[in-house]
C-alpha positions as CSV (number, residue, x, y, z in Angstrom):
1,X,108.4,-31.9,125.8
2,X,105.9,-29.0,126.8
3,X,104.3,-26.5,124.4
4,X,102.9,-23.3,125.4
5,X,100.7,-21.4,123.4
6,X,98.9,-17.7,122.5
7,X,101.5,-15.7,125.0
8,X,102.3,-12.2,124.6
9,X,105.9,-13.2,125.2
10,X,108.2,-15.9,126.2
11,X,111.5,-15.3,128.5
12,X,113.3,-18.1,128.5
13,X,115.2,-19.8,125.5
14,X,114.4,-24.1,124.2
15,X,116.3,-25.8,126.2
16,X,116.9,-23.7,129.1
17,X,116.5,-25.5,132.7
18,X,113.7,-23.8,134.9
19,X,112.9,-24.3,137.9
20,X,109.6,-24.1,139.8
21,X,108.7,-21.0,140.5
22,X,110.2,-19.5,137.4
23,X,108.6,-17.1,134.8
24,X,108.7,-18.6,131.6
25,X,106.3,-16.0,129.9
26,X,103.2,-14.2,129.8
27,X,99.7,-14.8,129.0
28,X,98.4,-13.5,125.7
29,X,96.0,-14.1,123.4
30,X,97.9,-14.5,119.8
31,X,96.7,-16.8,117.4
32,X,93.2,-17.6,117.6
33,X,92.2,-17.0,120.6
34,X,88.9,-16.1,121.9
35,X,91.0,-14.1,125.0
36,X,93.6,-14.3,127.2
37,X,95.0,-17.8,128.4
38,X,97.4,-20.1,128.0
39,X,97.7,-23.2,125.9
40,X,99.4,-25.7,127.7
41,X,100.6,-29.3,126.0
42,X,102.8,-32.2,126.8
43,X,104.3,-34.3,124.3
44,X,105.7,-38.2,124.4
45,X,107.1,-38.9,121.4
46,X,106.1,-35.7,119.4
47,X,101.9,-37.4,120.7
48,X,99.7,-35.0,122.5
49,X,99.4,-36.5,126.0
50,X,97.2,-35.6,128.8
51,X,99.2,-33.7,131.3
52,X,97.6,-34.3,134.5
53,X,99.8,-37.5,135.4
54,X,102.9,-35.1,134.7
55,X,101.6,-31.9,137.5
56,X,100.8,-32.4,141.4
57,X,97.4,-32.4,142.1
58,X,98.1,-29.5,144.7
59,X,99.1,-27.1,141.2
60,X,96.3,-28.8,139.2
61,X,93.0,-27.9,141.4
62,X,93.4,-24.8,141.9
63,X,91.8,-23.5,137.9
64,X,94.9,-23.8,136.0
65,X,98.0,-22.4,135.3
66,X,99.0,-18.7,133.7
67,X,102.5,-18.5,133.1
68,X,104.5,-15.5,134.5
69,X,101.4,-13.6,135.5
C-alpha cells in the first residue's frame, strides 16, 4: 500500500490501477506542513517501510517525487 500526504487534491480513486506516468494528484501543503511537498509512504502489513527498495534508482536520484506537478 502507498500513502500520499499534504496534496491540494487527489485524481484518482483507492483502488484504481495507474500507470507510470500518470497524475495521481497535486502537491499541497495541508495538514501540517511547513510548505509545499509531498508525503510519500509505503506500507507492508499496515508497517511503515522504507520505500527505496520499492522505486528505480533512475526516479529516486533525481530529488524526489511531486505528484502531478
Amino acid at each position: 500500500t502507498t500513502r500520499y500526504g499534504h496534496m491540494k487534491s487527489v485524481a484518482v480513486f483507492a483502488g484504481e490501477h495507474v500507470h507510470r506516468g500518470d497524475t495521481i494528484g497535486y502537491v499541497g501543503d495541508t495538514g501540517r506542513s511547513t510548505g509545499p511537498h509531498l508525503h510519500y509512504e509505503v506500507r507492508i502489513n499496515d508497517t511503515p517501510v522504507n520505500p527505496h527498495k520499492y522505486l528505480r534508482t533512475t526516479y529516486a536520484h533525481v530529488g524526489g517525487f511531486a505528484a502531478g506537478s
